[in-house]
C-alpha positions in Angstrom: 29.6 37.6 9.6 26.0 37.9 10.7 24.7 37.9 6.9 26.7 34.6 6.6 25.1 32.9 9.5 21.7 34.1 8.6 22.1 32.8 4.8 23.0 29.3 6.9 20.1 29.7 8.8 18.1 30.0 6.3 19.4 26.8 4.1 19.1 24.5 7.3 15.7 25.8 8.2 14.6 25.1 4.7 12.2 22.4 4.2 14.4 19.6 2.7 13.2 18.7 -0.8 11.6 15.2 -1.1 12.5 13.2 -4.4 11.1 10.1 -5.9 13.8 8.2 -5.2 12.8 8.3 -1.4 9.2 7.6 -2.8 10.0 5.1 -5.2 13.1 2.9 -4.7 13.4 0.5 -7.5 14.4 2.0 -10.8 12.7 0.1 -13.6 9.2 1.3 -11.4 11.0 4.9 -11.7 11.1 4.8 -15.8 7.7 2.8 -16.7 6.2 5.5 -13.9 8.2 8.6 -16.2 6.8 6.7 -19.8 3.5 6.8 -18.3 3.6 10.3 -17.0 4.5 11.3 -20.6 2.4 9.0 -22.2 -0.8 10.6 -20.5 0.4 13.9 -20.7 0.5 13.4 -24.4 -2.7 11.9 -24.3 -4.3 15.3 -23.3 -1.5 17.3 -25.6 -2.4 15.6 -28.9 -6.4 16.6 -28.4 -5.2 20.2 -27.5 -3.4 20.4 -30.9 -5.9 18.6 -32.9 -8.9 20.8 -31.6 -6.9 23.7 -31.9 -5.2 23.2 -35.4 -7.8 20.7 -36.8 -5.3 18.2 -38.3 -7.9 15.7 -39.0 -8.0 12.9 -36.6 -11.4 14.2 -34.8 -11.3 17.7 -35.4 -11.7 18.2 -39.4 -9.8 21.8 -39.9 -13.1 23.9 -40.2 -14.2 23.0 -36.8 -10.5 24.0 -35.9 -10.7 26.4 -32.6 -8.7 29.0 -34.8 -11.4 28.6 -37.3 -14.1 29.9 -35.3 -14.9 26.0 -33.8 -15.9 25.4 -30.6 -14.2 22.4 -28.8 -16.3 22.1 -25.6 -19.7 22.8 -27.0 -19.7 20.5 -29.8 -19.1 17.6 -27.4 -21.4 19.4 -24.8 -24.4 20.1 -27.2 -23.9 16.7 -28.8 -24.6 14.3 -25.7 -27.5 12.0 -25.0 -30.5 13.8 -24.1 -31.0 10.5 -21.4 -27.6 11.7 -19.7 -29.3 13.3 -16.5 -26.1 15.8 -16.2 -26.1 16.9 -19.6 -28.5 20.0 -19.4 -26.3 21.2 -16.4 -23.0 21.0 -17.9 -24.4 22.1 -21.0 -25.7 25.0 -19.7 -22.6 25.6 -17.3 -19.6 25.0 -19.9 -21.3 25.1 -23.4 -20.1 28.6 -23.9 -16.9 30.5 -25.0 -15.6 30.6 -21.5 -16.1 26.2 -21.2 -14.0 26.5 -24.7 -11.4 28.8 -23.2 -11.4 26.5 -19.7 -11.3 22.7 -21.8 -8.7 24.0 -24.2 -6.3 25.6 -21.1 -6.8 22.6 -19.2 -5.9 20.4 -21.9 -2.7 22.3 -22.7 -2.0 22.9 -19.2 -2.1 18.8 -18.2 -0.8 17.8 -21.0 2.7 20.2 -20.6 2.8 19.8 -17.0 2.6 15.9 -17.5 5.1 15.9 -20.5 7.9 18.3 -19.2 7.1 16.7 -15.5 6.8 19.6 -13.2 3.2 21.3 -11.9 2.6 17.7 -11.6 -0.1 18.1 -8.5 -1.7 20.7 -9.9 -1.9 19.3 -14.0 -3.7 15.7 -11.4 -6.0 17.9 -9.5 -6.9 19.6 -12.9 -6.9 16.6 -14.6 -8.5 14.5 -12.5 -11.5 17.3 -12.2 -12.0 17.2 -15.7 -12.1 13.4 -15.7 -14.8 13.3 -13.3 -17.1 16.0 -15.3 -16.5 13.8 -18.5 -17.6 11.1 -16.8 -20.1 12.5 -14.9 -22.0 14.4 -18.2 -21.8 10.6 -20.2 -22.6 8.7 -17.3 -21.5 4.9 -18.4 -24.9 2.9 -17.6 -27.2 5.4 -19.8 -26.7 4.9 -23.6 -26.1 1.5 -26.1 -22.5 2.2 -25.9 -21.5 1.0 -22.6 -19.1 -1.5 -22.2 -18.6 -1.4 -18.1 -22.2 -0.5 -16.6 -20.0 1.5 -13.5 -16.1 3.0 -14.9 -15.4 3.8 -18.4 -11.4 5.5 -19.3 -12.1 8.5 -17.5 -11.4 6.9 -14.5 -7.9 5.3 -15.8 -7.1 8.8 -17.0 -7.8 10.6 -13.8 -5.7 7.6 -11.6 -2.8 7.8 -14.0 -2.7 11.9 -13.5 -2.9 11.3 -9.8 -0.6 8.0 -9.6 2.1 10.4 -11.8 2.2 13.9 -9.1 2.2 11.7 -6.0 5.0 8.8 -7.1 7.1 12.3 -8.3 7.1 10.5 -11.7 8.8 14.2 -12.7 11.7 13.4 -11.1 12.4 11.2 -13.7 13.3 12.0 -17.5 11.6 15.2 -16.9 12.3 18.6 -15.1 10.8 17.7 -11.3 13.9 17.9 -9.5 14.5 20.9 -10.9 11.2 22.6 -10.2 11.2 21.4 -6.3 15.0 23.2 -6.0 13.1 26.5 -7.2 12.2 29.0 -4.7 8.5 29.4 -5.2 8.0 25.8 -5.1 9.8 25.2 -2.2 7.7 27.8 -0.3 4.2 26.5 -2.0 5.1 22.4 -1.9 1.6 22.2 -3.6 3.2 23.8 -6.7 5.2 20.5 -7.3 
């Protein structure tokens, strides 16, 4: 009898999982938020498998990672000397560690974003690496600016962010699921 009121106990006391439909109420808003979620989750995916695998669309397979390439420091060692972050991240990230770190994170945001759960954690992560991407090709030094101030890093990053706190995982994806688990539940920031 007591272990039955205690199990109660416990299920009332329990924080009450919040899901998007109490975030976002109007359907169609629901779905193009779950395409987009997908969509930029595939957007860090693909470069994860073309860096890794080298299937030719800017990773020729000899530069492949399991070739013996090196993802992070052939962007890093092949920025404008003008940038005035470059020698920092350069020296910072343009080693096997900054390959291990870029790869991880890029299969890491672009899982999270596709299967739609670690969704806070795949936008802090992405959004972090947003921001260092922008902030080592700063957009007003260089002939190839088109916006003297933002550049897609900044869409990228807003997407990630817009996609964990909407619960665009709720949707199409395995969210709901992933708040009804235990750990979760105890650690919201796992959502």
């Amino acid at each position: 009898m007591s272990t039955t009121r205690t199990a109660q106990a416990e299920v009332t006391t329990s924080a009450a999982v919040v899901t998007q439909e109490s975030v976002v109420t109007s359907p169609l808003a629901r779905k193009v938020l779950a395409v987009s979620r997908i969509v930029i989750g595939f957007f860090f995916l693909w470069p994860f498998l073309d860096k890794t695998f080298g299937l030719g669309f800017s990773t020729p397979a000899e530069r492949a990672w399991i070739n013996g390439g090196t993802p992070a420091q052939g962007y890093l060692n092949n920025l404008d000397p003008a940038q005035p972050l470059a020698g920092f991240f350069q020296s910072t990230f343009a080693n096997p560690v900054g390959d291990v770190l870029f790869m991880l994170g890029l299969l890491g945001i672009g899982v999270a974003m596709i299967a739609g759960a670690g969704l806070r954690i795949a936008a802090v992560g992405g959004a972090l690496l947003m921001a260092f991407m922008y902030l080592v090709a700063l957009p007003w030094i260089g002939e190839s600016a088109t916006n003297p101030i933002l550049d897609s890093h900044w869409v990228e990053g807003l997407l990630l962010v817009i996609a964990a706190v909407t619960l665009a995982g709720d949707t199409w994806g395995l969210g709901r699921w992933w708040a009804h688990q235990d750990v979760v539940r105890k650690h919201p920031w796992l959502r």
